[in-house]
C-alpha positions in Angstrom: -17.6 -25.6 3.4 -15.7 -28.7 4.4 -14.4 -31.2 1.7 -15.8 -29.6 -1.0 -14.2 -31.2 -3.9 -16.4 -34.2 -3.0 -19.8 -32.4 -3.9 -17.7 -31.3 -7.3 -14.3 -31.2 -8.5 -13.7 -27.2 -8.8 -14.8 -26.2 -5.1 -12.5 -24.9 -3.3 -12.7 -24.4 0.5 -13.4 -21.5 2.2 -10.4 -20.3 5.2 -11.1 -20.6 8.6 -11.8 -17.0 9.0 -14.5 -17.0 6.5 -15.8 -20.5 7.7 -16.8 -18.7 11.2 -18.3 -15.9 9.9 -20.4 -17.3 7.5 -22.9 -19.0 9.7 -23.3 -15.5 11.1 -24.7 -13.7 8.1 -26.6 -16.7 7.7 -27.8 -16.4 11.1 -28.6 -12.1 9.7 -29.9 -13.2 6.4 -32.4 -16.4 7.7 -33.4 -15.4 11.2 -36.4 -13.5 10.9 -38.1 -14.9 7.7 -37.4 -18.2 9.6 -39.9 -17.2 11.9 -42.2 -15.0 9.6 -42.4 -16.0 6.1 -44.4 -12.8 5.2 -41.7 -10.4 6.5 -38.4 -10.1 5.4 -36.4 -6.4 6.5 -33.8 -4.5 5.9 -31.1 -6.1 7.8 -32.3 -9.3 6.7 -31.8 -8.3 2.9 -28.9 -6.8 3.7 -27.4 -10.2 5.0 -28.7 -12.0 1.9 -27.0 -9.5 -0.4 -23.7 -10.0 1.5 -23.9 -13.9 0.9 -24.9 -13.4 -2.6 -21.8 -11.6 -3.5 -19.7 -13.6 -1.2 -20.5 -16.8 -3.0 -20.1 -15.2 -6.3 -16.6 -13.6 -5.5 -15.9 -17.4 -4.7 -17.8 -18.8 -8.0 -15.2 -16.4 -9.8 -12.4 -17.9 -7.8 -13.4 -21.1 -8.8 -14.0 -21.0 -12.0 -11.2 -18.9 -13.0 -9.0 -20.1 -10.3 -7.4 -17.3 -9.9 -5.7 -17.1 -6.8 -5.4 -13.1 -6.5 -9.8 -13.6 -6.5 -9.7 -15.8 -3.5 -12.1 -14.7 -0.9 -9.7 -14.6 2.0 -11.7 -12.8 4.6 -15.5 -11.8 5.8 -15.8 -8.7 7.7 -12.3 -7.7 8.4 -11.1 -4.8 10.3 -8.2 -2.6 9.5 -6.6 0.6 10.7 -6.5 3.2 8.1 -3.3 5.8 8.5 -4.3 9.5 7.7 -1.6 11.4 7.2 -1.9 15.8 6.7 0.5 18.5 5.8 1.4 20.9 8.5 2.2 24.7 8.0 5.9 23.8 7.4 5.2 21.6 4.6 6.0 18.1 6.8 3.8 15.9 6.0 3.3 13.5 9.6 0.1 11.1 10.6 -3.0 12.8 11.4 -3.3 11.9 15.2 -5.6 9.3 15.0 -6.3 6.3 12.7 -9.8 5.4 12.1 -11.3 2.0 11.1 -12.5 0.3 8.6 -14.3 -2.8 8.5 -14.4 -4.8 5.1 -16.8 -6.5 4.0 -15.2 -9.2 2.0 -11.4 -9.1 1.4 -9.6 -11.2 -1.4 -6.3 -11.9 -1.8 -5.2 -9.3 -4.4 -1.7 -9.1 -4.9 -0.5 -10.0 -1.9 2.5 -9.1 0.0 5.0 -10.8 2.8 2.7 -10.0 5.4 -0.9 -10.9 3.2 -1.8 -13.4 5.7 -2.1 -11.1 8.1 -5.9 -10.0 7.1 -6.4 -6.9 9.5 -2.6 -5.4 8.9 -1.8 -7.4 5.4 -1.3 -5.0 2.0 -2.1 -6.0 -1.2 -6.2 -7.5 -0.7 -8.5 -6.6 -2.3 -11.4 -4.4 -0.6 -14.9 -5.0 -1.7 -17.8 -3.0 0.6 -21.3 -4.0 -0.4 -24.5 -2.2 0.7 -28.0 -2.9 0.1 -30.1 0.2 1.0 -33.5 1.4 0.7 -33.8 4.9 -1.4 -34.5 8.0 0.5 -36.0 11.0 -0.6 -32.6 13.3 0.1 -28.5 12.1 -0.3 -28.1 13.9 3.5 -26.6 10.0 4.2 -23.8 10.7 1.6 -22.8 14.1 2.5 -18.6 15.1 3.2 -17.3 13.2 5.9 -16.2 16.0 8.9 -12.3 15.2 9.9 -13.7 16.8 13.0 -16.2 14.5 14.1 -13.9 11.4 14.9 -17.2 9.0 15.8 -18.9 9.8 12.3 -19.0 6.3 10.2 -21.1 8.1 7.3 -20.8 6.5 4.0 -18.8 9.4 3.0 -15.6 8.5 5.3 -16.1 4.3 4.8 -15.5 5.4 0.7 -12.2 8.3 1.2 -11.0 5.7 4.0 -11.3 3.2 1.2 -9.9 5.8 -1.5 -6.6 6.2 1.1 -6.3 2.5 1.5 -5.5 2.5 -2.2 -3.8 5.7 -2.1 0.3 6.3 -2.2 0.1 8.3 1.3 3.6 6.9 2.6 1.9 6.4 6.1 -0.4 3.6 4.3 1.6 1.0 2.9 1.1 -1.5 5.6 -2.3 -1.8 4.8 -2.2 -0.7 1.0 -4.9 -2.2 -0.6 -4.4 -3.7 -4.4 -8.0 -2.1 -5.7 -11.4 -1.5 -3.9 -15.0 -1.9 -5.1 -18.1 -1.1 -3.7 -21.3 -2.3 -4.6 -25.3 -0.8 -4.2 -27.7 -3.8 -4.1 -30.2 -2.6 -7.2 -33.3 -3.7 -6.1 -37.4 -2.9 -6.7 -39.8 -4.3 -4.4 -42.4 -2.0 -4.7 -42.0 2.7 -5.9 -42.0 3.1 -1.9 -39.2 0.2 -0.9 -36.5 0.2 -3.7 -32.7 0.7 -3.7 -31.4 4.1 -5.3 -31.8 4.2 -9.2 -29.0 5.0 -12.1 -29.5 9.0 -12.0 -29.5 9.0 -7.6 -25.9 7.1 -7.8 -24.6 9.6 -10.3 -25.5 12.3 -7.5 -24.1 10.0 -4.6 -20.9 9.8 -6.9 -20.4 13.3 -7.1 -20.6 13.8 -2.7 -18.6 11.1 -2.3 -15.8 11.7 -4.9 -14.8 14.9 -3.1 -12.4 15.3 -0.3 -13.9 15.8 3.5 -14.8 18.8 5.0 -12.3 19.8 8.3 -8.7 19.5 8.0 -8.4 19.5 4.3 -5.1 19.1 3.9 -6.1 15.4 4.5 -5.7 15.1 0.9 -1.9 14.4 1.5 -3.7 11.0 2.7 -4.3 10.2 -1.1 -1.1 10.9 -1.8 -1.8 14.5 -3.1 0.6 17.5 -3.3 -2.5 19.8 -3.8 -5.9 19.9 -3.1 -6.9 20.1 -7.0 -5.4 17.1 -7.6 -8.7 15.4 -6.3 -10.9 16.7 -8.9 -8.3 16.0 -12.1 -7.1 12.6 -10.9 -10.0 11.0 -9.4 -13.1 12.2 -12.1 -16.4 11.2 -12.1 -16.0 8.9 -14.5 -13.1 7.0 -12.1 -15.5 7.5 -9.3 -18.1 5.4 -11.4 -15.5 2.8 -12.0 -15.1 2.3 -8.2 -18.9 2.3 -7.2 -21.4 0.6 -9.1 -25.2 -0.9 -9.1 -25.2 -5.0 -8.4 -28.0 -7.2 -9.9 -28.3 -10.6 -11.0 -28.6 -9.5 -14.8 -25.4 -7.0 -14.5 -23.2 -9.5 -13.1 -23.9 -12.1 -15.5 -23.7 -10.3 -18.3 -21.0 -8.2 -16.9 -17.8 -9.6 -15.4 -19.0 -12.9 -14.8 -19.8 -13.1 -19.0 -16.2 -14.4 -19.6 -16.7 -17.9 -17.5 -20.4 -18.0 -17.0 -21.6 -17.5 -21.0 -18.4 -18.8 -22.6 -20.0 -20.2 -26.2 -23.4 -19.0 -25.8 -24.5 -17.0 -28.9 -25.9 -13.2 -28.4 -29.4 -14.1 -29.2 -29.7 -16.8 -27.0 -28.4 -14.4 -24.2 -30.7 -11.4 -25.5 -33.5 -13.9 -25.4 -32.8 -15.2 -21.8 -32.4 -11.4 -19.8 -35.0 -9.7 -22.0 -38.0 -10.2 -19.1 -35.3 -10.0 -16.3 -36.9 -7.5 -13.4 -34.6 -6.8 -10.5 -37.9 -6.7 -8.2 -38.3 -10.6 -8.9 
């Protein structure tokens, strides 16, 4: 992570704030298989997936060098304004401002005050999860504005959502876009990550607004509570969260500076016997 251009020319070096939390997920990721090469868990995978796409948002960097990809942060907390309309019509803050913590942050657009990770606007949000498949979606269901201590997947994606909305109480921490990424993953039918028709029905609980104090929608910058079903669809929702593998990514966004010249057959020919399990 140090003087990279002297292992070759197009590394670029991680900041400090990234430099000290690397050795942590390696710490996540390595610990246990360390000590037990026939048992690697959840948390374990977990950490491996997070370095996966962490050095691949920096492989983009990189390659691309495009500064608005730079990885910028690791695990970066930030508080997320909610804002609701009162009887009068006012719109004011909510009363309390929950956080968020992001996975890895990249520069985005930036702003005057983008160097300031946990209060910057302008980055760009990027959550990634690698879970095993349950037999119900309870994990996923609305997000309570009652229940203040509830960090269900369902308030890390609207907090997400409000981070890129217009609310006017947001703009300090404005995000530029979000992403979120579901490891895709087949060890064995028992211990695999959700398939392509379980994230369609994850899409549609998480795409709606939570269940309490509705008028939260104000925090997406809504004047009406409709608005959430015609402006943020199910196919924008899809957009937003998507499956990760090695074979999607390549051929995917990374296609552009990974595969540059490579003819369609030859890339046909290479992912045909790809299998997410290996």
């Amino acid at each position: 992570m140090d003087e990279c251009s002297e292992i070759y020319e197009q590394c670029k070096e991680f900041p400090d704030q990234v430099k000290k939390k690397v050795p942590i997920l390696m710490a996540e990721a390595f610990a246990n298989p360390a000590e037990n090469d026939r048992y690697v868990g959840g948390r374990e995978i977990g950490g491996l997936f997070h370095l996966s796409m962490l050095a691949q948002k920096q492989l983009e960097y990189e390659v691309l060098d495009d500064e608005s990809r730079k990885v910028v942060g690791v695990e970066v907390s930030k508080e997320i304004p909610l804002s609701i309309k009162k009887a009068s019509g006012r719109i004011a803050e909510f009363g309390f401002q929950p956080k968020r913590r992001v996975d890895i942050l990249l520069k985005g657009e930036g702003s005057e005050n983008a160097n300031d990770l946990r209060t910057g606007s302008g980055h760009i949000w990027v959550e990634v999860k690698s879970l095993k498949t349950k037999s119900n979606l309870k994990d996923w269901d609305q997000w309570s504005t009652s229940k203040k201590k509830d960090y269900s997947y369902h308030r890390q994606f609207f907090l997400d959502r409000v981070g890129n909305g217009t609310s006017q109480f947001v703009e300090s921490v404005k995000s530029s876009n979000y992403e979120w990424w579901l490891q895709d993953y087949k060890k064995s039918n028992t211990n695999r990550s959700y398939n392509s028709q379980e994230v369609d029905k994850i899409i549609r609980k998480i795409r709606k607004l939570p269940l309490g104090d509705s008028e939260t929608y104000v925090s997406l910058g809504y004047s009406t509570k409709n608005q959430n079903g015609s402006q943020f669809m199910f196919s924008l929702a899809k957009q937003k969260f998507k499956q990760r593998n090695i074979k999607n990514w390549i051929l995917g966004e990374a296609r552009e500076y990974l595969l540059e010249g490579v003819g369609e057959e030859t890339i046909n020919t290479l992912v045909a016997g790809y299998d997410s399990s290996l």
